[in-house]
C-alpha positions as CSV (number, residue, x, y, z in Angstrom):
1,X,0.0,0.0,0.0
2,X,1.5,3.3,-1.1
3,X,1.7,6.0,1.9
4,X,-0.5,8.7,1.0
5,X,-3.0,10.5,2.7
6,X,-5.8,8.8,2.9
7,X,-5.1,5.1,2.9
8,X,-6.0,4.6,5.9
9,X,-9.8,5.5,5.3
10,X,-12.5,3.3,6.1
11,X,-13.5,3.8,1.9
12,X,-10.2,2.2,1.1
13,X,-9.6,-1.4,0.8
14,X,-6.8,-3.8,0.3
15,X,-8.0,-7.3,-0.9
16,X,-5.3,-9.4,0.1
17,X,-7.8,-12.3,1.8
18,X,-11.3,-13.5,1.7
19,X,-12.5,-11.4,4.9
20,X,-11.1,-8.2,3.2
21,X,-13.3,-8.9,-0.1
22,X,-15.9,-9.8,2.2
23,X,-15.3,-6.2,3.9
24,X,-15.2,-4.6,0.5
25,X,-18.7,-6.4,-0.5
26,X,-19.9,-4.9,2.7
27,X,-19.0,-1.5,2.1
28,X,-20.5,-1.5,-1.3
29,X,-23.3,-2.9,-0.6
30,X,-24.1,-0.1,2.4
31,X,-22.5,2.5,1.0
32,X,-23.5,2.2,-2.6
33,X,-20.9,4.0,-4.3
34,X,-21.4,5.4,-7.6
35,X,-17.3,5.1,-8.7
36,X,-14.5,3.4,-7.8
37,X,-10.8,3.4,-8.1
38,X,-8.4,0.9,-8.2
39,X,-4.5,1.0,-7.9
40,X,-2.8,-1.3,-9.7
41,X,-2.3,-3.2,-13.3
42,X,-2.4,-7.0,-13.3
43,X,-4.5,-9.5,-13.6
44,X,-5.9,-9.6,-10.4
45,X,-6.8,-5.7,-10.6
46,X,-8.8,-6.3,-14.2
47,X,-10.7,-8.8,-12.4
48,X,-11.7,-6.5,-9.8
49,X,-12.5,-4.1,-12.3
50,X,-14.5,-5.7,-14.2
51,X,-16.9,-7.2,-11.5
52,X,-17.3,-3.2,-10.0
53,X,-18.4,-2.4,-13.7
54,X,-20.6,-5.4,-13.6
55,X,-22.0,-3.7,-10.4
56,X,-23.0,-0.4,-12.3
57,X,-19.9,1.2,-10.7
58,X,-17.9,4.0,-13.0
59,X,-14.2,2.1,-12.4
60,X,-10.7,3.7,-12.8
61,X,-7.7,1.5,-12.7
62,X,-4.3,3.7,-12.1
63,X,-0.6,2.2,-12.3
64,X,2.5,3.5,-11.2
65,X,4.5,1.8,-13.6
66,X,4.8,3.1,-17.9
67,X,2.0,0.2,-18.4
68,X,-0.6,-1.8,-17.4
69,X,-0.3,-5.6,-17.4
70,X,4.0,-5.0,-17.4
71,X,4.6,-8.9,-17.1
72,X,2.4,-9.6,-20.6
73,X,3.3,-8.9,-23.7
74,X,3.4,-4.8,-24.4
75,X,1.2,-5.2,-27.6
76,X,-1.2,-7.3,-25.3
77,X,-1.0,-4.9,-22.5
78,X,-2.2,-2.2,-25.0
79,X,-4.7,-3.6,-26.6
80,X,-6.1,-4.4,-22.9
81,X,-5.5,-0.7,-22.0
82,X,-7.8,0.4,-24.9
């Protein structure tokens, strides 16, 4: 988890095991947000993604490094970005 401001907000989540997805689920569920953001550019991230759009959420995926998906392919990762 970077150290910024913030990430220690009860709106931020880290889904490293199945009780901090089920704490996510909970949040989401009481708190129906309309956006999300997500940190992050592999494959676990997309999947993530992808179920908050599924959900109705506007997603954002951000990523520290030049690309998303950096271990695939760079034509791949690009054609994912798009």
């Amino acid at each position: 988890m970077p150290s910024l401001p913030g990430v220690d907000s009860p709106n931020v989540f880290r889904p490293c095991n199945a009780p901090d997805v089920d704490r996510t689920q909970a949040y989401l569920d009481a708190e129906e947000p309309g956006s999300t953001l997500i940190a992050g550019g592999g494959f676990i991230v997309f999947e993530i993604a992808e179920a908050f759009r599924e959900r109705g959420l506007s997603t954002a995926v951000v990523e520290l490094l030049p690309r998303i998906m950096f271990t695939m392919d760079p034509e791949l990762g690009s054609m994912i970005a798009a």
